[in-house]
Structures are given as C-alpha cells and as structure tokens.
C-alpha positions as MATLAB code, in Angstrom:
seq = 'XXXXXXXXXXXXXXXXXXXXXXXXXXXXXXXXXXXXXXXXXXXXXXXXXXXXXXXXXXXXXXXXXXXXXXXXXXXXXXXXXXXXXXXXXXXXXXXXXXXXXXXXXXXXXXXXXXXXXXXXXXXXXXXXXXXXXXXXXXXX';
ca = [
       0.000    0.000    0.000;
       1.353    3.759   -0.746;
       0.942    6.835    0.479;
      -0.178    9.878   -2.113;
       1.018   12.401    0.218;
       2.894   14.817   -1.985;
       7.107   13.814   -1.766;
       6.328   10.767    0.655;
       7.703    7.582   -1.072;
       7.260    4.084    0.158;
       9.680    2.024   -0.881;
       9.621   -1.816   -1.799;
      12.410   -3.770    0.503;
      13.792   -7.058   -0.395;
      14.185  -10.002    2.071;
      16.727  -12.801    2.068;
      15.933  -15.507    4.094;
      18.183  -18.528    4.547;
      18.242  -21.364    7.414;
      20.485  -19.489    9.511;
      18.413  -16.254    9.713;
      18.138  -13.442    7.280;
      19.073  -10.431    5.225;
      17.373   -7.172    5.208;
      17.807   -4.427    2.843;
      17.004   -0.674    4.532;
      18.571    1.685    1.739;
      21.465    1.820   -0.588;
      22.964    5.637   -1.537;
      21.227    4.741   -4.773;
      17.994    4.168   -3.309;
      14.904    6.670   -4.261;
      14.473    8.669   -1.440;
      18.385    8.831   -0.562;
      19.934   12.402    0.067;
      23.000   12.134    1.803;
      23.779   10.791    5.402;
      23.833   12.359    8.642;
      22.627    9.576   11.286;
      21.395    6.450   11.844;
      19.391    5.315   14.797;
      16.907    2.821   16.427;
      13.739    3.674   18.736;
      12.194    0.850   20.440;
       8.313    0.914   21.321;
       6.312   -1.352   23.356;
       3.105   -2.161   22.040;
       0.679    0.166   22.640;
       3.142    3.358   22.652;
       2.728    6.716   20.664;
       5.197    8.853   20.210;
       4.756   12.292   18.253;
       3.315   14.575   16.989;
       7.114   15.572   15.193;
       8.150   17.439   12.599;
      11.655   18.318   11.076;
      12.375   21.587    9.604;
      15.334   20.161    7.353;
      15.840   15.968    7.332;
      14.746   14.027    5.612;
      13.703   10.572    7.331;
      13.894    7.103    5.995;
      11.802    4.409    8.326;
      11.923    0.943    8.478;
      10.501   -1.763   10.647;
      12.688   -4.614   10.886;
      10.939   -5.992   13.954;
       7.445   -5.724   14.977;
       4.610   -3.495   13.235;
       4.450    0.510   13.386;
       1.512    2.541   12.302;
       2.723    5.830   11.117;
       0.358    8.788   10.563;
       1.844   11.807    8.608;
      -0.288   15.337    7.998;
       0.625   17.598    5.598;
       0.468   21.298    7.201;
       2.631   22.787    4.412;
       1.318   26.075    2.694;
       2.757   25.529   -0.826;
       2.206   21.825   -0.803;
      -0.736   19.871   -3.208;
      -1.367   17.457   -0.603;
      -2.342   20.460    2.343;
      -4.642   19.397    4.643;
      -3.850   15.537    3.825;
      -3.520   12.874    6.848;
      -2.737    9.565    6.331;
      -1.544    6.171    7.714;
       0.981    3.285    6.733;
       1.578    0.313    8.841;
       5.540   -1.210    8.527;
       6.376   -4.731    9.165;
       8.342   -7.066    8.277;
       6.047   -9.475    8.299;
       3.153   -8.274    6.562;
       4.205   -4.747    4.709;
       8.332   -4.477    4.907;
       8.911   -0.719    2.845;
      11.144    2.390    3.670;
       8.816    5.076    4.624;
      10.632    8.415    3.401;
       9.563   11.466    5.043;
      10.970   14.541    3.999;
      11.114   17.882    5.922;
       7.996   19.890    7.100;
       5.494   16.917    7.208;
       4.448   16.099   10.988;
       3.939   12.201   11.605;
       3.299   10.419   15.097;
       3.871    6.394   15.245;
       2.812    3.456   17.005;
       4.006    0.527   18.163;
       1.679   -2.515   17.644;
       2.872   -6.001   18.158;
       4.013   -7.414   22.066;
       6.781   -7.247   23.335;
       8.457   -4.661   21.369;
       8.940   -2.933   18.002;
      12.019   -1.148   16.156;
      12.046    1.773   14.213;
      15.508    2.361   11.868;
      15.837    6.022   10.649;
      18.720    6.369    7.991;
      18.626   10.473    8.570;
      19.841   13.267    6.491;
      21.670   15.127    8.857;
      22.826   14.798   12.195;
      19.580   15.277   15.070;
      19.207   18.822   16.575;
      16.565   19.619   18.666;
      16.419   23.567   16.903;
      16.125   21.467   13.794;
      12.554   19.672   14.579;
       9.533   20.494   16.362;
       7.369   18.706   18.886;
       3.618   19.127   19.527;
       1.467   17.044   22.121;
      -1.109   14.201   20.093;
      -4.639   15.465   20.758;
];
C-alpha cells in the first residue's frame, strides 16, 4: 500500500531468508528517497506506545521496521504543498508490509508501536539530530 502524500515515497524492501536467519535491505545511496547521510538510529516501542506529533524543519527521514509493526500517521500542514490538509496512515512490518517510509522535511507524523513485546524503528537520517532542527507538539 502507498501513500499519495505529496514527496512521501514508500519504498519496496527485499528479504533474504536462509536457514540461519536473514538479510534485510534498509537503503542503498542509490535508493529513491536517498539524500546524503547524517545519522542512523533505532527507537524501540512497546506495544501500545505513541510517540509524536514531530516534525523536522530540514531531514529528511527514511523508516523501516525490521521488527514488529508501526503505524505511522503523517499530515501535511505545508502552505505551498498539493497534498495540504492531507492525513494519512501506513503500517511497517516485516512481516506483513516491509517498505522504507521516506519522510521529507515539514510533514508532521506520530507512530505506534503494535505487536508485544516490542517494536524497532531504523531512521537512515539526512543530517545529524538537533533539537532547533525539529519540532514537537502534544497528540490530541
């Protein structure tokens, strides 16, 4: 399932299983979606968890759920933007929908985690974290 959110992409990621476990592709510098690199990093979430409402004002994010299931929501609050207005949501897993979700700047998403005990979120970042460089408002 994709998004239509105007500059959102949701990427296709392949799997390699063998007997001894398996291989999972996140992104490649060649990959759609792929600016440059700042940062990696991992959240965990226990089932049942929100985090957000967050936006950044300059990275671009690229999520993927290599353990678990994550429901993202993104809403489009930009003024110049065809999509204004626009909320939507994506569920990542690797079980059932395994995709990069790429975010980029100015769009605020929240996430969820869904499955017991825990879930993972990788974000292959643009730049480096600030907190100047993103925003935080409470979910209503």
């Amino acid at each position: 399932m994709g998004l239509s959110m105007h500059g959102v992409l949701v990427t296709p990621l392949s799997q390699f299983p063998n007997d001894k476990g398996s291989l999972l592709h996140v992104i490649k510098k060649s990959s759609q979606g792929f600016s440059e690199f700042g940062e990696t990093y991992v959240s965990t979430l226990n089932k049942g968890t929100l985090k957000g409402w967050k936006r950044h004002r300059e990275m671009i994010c690229n999520l993927v759920v290599p353990v678990g299931a994550v429901e993202f929501t993104l809403r489009d609050e930009r003024q110049d933007s065809p999509t204004n207005g626009l909320t939507e949501s994506i569920t990542l897993s690797r079980k059932d929908n395994y995709v990069r979700l790429t975010i980029p700047p100015q769009i605020w998403f929240s996430f969820e985690g869904i499955e017991e005990p825990e879930n993972l979120v990788i974000n292959v970042a643009s730049i480096e974290h600030s907190d100047e460089e993103a925003e935080i408002k409470p979910i209503e």
